[in-house]
C-alpha positions as CSV (number, residue, x, y, z in Angstrom):
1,X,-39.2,118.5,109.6
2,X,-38.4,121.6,108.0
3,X,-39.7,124.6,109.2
4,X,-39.7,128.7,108.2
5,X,-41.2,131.9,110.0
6,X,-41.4,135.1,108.5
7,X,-41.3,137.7,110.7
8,X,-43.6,141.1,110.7
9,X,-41.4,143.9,108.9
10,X,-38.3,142.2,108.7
11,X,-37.1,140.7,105.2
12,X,-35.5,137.4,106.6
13,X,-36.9,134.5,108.1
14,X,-36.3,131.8,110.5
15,X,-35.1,128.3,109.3
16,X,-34.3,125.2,111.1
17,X,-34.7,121.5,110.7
18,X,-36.9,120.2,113.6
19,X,-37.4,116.4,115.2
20,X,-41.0,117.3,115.8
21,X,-43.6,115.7,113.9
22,X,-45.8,118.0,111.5
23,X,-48.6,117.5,114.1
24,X,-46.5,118.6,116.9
25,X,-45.8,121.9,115.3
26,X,-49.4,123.0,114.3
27,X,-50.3,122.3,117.9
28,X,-48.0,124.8,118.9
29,X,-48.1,127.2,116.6
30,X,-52.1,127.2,117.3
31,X,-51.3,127.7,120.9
32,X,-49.0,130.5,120.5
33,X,-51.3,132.5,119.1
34,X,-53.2,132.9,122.3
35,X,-50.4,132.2,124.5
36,X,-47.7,135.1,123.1
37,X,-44.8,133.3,122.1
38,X,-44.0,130.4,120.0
39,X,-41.6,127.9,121.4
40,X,-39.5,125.3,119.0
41,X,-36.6,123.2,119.2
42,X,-34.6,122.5,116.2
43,X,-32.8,119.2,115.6
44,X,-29.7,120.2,116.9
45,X,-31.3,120.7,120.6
46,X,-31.6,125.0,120.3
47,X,-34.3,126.4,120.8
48,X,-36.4,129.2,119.7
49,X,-38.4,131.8,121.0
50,X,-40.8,134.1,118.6
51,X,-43.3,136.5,119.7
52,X,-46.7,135.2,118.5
53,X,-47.4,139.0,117.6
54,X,-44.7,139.4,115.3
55,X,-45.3,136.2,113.4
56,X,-46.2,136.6,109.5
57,X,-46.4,132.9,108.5
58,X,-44.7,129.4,109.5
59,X,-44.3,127.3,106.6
60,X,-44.2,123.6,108.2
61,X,-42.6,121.7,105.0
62,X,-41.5,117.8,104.2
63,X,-40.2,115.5,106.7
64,X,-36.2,115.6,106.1
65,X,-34.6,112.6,104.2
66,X,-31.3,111.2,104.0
67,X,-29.1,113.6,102.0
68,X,-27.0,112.1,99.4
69,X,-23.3,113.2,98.9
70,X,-20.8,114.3,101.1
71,X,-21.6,115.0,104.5
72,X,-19.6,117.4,106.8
């Protein structure tokens, strides 16, 4: 699953592929609202840590696919 956060007054934003269903993220993303922080893993076993204040959007996009081509 590919997901993006934009964070409050800065111009980059967060980007990582995550093993969690689309489901998954919406429940937490809900809960960190009231909570204060966001919690996510990424698919390489990081995780991350965002201050539900500071959060602008989180764009929860397609599940990811095989890529074709070469793969590093």
């Amino acid at each position: 699953m590919d997901i993006r956060i934009g964070i409050k007054d800065s111009p980059r934003e967060i980007a990582f592929d995550s093993a969690q269903t689309a489901q998954e993220i919406e429940s937490a993303v809900i809960a960190a609202l009231g909570a204060g922080h966001l919690t996510l893993d990424d698919a390489k076993g990081r995780r991350y840590l965002v201050p539900s204040a500071q959060i602008a959007y989180v764009e929860i996009g397609s599940e990811t696919t095989r890529k074709i081509g070469f793969v590093a």
